[in-house]
C-alpha positions, 0 to 999 in steps of 0.5 A, spaced: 216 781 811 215 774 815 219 773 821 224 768 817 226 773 812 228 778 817 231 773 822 236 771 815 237 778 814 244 782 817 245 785 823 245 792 819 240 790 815 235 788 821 237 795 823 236 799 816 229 795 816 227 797 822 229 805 821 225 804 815 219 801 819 219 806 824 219 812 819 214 809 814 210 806 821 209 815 824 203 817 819 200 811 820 201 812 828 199 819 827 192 816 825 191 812 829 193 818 835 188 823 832 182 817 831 183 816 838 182 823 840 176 824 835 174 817 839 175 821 846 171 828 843 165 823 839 164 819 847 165 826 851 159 829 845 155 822 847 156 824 854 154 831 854 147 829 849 145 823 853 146 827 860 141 833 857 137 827 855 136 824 861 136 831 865 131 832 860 127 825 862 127 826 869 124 833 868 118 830 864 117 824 868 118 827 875 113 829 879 111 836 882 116 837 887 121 834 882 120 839 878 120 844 883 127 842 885 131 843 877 129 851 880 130 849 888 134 845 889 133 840 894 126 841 893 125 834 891 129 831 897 125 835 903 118 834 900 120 826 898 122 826 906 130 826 906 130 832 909 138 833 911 141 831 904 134 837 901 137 842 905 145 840 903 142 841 896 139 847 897 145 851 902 149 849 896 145 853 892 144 859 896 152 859 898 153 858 889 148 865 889 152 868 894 158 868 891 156 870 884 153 876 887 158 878 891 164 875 888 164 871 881 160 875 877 165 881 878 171 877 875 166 875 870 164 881 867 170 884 867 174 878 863 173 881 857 176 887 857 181 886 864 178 892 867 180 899 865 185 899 859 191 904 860 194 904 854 195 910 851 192 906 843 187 904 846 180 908 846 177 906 852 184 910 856 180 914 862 185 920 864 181 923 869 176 916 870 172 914 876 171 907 879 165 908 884 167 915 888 174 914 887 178 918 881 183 914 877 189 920 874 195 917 870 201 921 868 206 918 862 213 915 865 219 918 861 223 911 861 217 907 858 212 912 855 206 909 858 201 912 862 202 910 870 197 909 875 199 914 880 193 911 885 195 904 883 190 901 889 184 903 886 185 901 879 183 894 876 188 889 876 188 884 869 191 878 874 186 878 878 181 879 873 183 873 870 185 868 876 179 870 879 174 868 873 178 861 871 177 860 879 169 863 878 169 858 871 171 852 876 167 853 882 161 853 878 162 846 873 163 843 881 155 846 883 153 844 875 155 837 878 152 839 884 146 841 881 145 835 876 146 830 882 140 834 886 136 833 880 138 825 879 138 825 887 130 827 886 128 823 881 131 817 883 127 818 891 120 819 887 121 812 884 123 809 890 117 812 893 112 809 887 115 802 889 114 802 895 121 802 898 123 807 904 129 812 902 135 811 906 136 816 912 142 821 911 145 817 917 146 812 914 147 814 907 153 818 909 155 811 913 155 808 905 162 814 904 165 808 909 163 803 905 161 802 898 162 808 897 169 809 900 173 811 895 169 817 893 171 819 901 179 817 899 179 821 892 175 827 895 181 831 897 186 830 893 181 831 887 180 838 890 188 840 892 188 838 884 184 842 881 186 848 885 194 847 885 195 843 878 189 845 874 188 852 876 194 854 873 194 850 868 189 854 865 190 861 867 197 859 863 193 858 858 188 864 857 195 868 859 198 865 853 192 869 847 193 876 852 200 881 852 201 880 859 208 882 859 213 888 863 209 894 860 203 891 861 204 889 869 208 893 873 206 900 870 199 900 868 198 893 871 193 892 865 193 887 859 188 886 854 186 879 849 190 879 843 188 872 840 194 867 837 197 874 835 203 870 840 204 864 837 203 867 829 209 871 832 213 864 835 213 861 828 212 867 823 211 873 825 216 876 828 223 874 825 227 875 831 222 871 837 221 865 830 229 865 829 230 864 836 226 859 838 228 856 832 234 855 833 232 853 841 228 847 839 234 844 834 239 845 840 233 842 846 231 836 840 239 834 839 240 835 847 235 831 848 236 825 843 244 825 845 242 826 853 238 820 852 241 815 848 248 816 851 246 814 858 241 809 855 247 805 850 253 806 855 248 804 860 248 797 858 254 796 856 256 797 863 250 793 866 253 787 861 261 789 864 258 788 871 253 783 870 258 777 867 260 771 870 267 772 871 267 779 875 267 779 881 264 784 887 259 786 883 255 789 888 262 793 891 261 796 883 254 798 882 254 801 889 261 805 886 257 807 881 251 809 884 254 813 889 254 819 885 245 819 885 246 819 892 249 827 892 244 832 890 245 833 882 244 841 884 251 840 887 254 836 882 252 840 877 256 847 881 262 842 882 262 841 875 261 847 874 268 849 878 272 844 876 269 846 867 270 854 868 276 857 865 280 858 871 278 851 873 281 845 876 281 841 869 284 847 865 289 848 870 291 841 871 292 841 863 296 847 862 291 848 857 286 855 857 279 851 854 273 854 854 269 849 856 263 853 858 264 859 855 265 856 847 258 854 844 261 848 841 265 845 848 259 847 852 254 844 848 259 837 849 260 839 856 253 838 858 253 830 854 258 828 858 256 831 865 251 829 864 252 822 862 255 821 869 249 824 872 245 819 868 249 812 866 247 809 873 240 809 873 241 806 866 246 801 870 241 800 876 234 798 871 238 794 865 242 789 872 234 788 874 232 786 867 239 781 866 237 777 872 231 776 871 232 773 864 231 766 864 239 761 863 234 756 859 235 762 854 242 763 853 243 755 854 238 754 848 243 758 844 249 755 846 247 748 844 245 751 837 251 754 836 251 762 838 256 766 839 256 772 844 254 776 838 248 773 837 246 771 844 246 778 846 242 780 839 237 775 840 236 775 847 238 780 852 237 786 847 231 785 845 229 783 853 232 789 854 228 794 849 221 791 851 222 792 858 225 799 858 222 803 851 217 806 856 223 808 861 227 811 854 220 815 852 219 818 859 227 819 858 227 823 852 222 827 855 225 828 861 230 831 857 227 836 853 225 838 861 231 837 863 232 844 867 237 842 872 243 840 869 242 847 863 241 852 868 246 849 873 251 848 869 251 853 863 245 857 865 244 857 858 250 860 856 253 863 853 249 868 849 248 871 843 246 878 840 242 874 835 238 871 840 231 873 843 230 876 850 236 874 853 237 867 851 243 862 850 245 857 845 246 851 850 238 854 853 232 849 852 226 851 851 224 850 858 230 854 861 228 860 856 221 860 858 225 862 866 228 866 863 221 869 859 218 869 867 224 870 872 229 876 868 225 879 862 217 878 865 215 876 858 209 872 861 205 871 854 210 869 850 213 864 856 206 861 856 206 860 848 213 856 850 209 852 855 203 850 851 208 849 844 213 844 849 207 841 852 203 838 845 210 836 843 212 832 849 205 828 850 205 827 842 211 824 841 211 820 847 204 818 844 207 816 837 212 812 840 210 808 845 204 806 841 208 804 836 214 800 841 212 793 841 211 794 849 204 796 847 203 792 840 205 785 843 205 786 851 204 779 853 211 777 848 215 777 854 209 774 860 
């Protein structure tokens, strides 16, 4: 279809078209999401293939001392005379050993079966076990059948073990980085020497850091605070996720084991109580999430039109009225609305009515829209008013002169204005809705529960605020994790998938 056919259409056939569009368009984007991961692992295979052919270049056309240092670090840099930045390779190397011996190779070992196993199933159980010269014994615990540690400071800790070997893992990917630098670094101080030219001393290399090559200064410690306090939980929460670390495998007998994917075969199937559950959980958080973020979009714009027009005056005097409720903390709008909703609340009483507004699925569930429409109408109201000034008059000008009406100005100039400019804002919304923490757990705390649900949850809970509770109350760790790692694909798939089909992205020079 051309322009001109959808220009004559109807309003609602223009709004049936492009539903029908969008559907229909998903596994086309779906493709082209899964061609760029295939892109992404086929580049990351070229890189890999071309980096073991060059380490292996370098090895058959580098000279004695090069090749001494793919064994001894530095080697090549202290025999080529840079004999400081040789000697920084090699303490790398010997620190690297060092903590292997003394430390990594500990964890590493161990990963594979967490230490010593306890569980009474298990075969690998030691009753009367000895771990260097000190003697493990272990007696059953009436409330929970297990085998408890009675000198708990000797025994191996699962947590530990597998915390300890994701920071081993990445130590040592930073010292093959290392190591592959000092080989490059080798070879390319043997070229430079058969050219005739003179390697730069370290001084003033390291005076390069401040210059060309400055941002690697910039970067280094933020990369480094990164990876230790974003990527190494990550990770480890990952791992935890195909282990049975929960409270029967933690507080007691403080061991847990692998257990492959038999926590997600229990998500999905497996286990009809723990499926059901999150089942039922995911329906609500995708209805939450669509009615939170298209309420507070909708209703967002229509304010920021009412106050934008020409005949309203103190326009700044009411976007500040509406404004003022982002400047409270939302923690503690969220527990006055709280108060003002329970059934012995202001409302009810004021109403002489008996409302169970947060302890009734069906009001509670409504109760949280609206809250938090208040919440985030204003945002909406703040980012439309930006987009309506900046739209030029000669448009709307235009339209008068050919005769449209408010109707058809509003259709064909500032929606579509307002859609290309915020579709990015509304994916990261929706998103931040299916996260949305806050206005749940403060409100409802995802009240009010049920028998039919899974460890403690609630029919207004979201998958986030269950998995705190999975953590926090019931300390079913794997299965938090699980959540965790299900939440994550289907925000960043989603978000993916549409905002590569949005015309933000297919035509991002339209509104230039």
């Amino acid at each position: 279809m051309d322009y001109l056919d959808y220009v004559q259409m109807t309003r609602g056939q223009q709004i049936s078209y492009n539903i029908k569009s969008f559907f229909m368009g998903i596994p086309g984007a779906i493709k082209t999401i899964f061609m760029y991961i295939g892109y992404f692992f086929k580049s990351l295979f070229g890189l890999i293939v071309n980096g073991f052919k060059g380490y292996g270049q370098r090895f058959a056309a580098g000279d004695g001392a090069t090749k001494l240092s793919y064994i001894i670090m530095g080697a090549g840099n202290m025999a080529h005379k840079q004999f400081m930045k040789g000697v920084l390779f090699l303490a790398a190397e010997v620190a690297y050993i060092y903590f292997m011996m003394s430390f990594g190779m500990t964890y590493v070992s161990k990963v594979y079966s967490f230490g010593v196993a306890v569980d009474p199933d298990h075969p690998e159980v030691l009753v009367d076990g000895v771990v260097g010269n000190v003697p493990i014994r272990y007696e059953i615990d009436p409330d929970f059948g297990m085998k408890k540690i009675v000198n708990a400071d000797t025994a191996d800790d699962s947590n530990k073990i597998l915390l300890f070997f994701v920071l081993t893992l990445m130590i040592s990917i930073a010292f093959f980085v290392v190591y592959i630098a000092n080989t490059k670094s080798a070879y390319a101080t043997q070229e430079m020497l058969k050219e005739g030219v003179q390697p730069i001393g370290f001084v003033e290399e390291m005076k390069t850091f401040l210059d060309e090559r400055y941002h690697i200064t910039l970067l280094t410690l933020p990369i480094l605070l990164l990876m230790i306090f974003n990527i190494l939980p990550i990770i480890f929460t990952i791992f935890m996720a195909f282990t049975n670390y929960d409270k029967n495998h933690n507080a007691f007998n403080r061991l847990y084991w692998w257990v492959g994917f038999e926590n997600f075969a229990d998500v999905f199937y497996n286990s009809a109580e723990k499926s059901q559950t999150f089942g039922k959980v995911l329906v609500w958080t995708l209805i939450w999430a669509v009615f939170a973020t298209f309420s507070n979009y909708i209703l967002g714009i229509v304010l920021a039109l009412l106050i934008n027009k020409k005949d309203i005056k103190y326009k700044g005097f009411w976007r500040t009225m509406f404004v003022i409720t982002s400047a409270v903390p939302q923690f503690v709008t969220l527990l006055v609305m709280r108060l003002l909703l329970d059934n012995q609340g202001i409302i009810n009483a004021m109403m002489g009515t008996n409302i169970r507004f947060l302890a009734d699925e069906n009001w509670a569930k409504v109760s949280v829209i609206v809250v938090n429409m208040w919440i985030g109408i204003p945002y909406t109201m703040l980012s439309v008013s930006g987009i309506l000034m900046n739209i030029p008059e000669d448009l709307y000008e235009s339209a008068r002169i050919d005769g449209a009406n408010a109707v058809q100005q509003f259709t064909k100039i500032t929606l579509p204005y307002i859609s290309f400019v915020m579709t990015p804002y509304l994916i990261s919304t929706f998103v931040g809705n299916i996260n949305n923490f806050n206005v749940i757990y403060f409100l409802t705390g995802g009240a009010p529960e049920s028998v039919d649900y899974y460890s403690g949850a609630g029919t207004t809970d979201l998958l986030v605020t269950w998995l705190y509770k999975l953590t926090v109350s019931e300390q079913d760790y794997k299965l938090a994790s699980v959540i965790g790692i299900i939440v994550f694909v289907l925000c960043a798939t989603g978000s993916l998938i549409t905002f590569n089909m949005s015309k933000a992205t297919k035509n991002e020079e339209e509104f230039s």
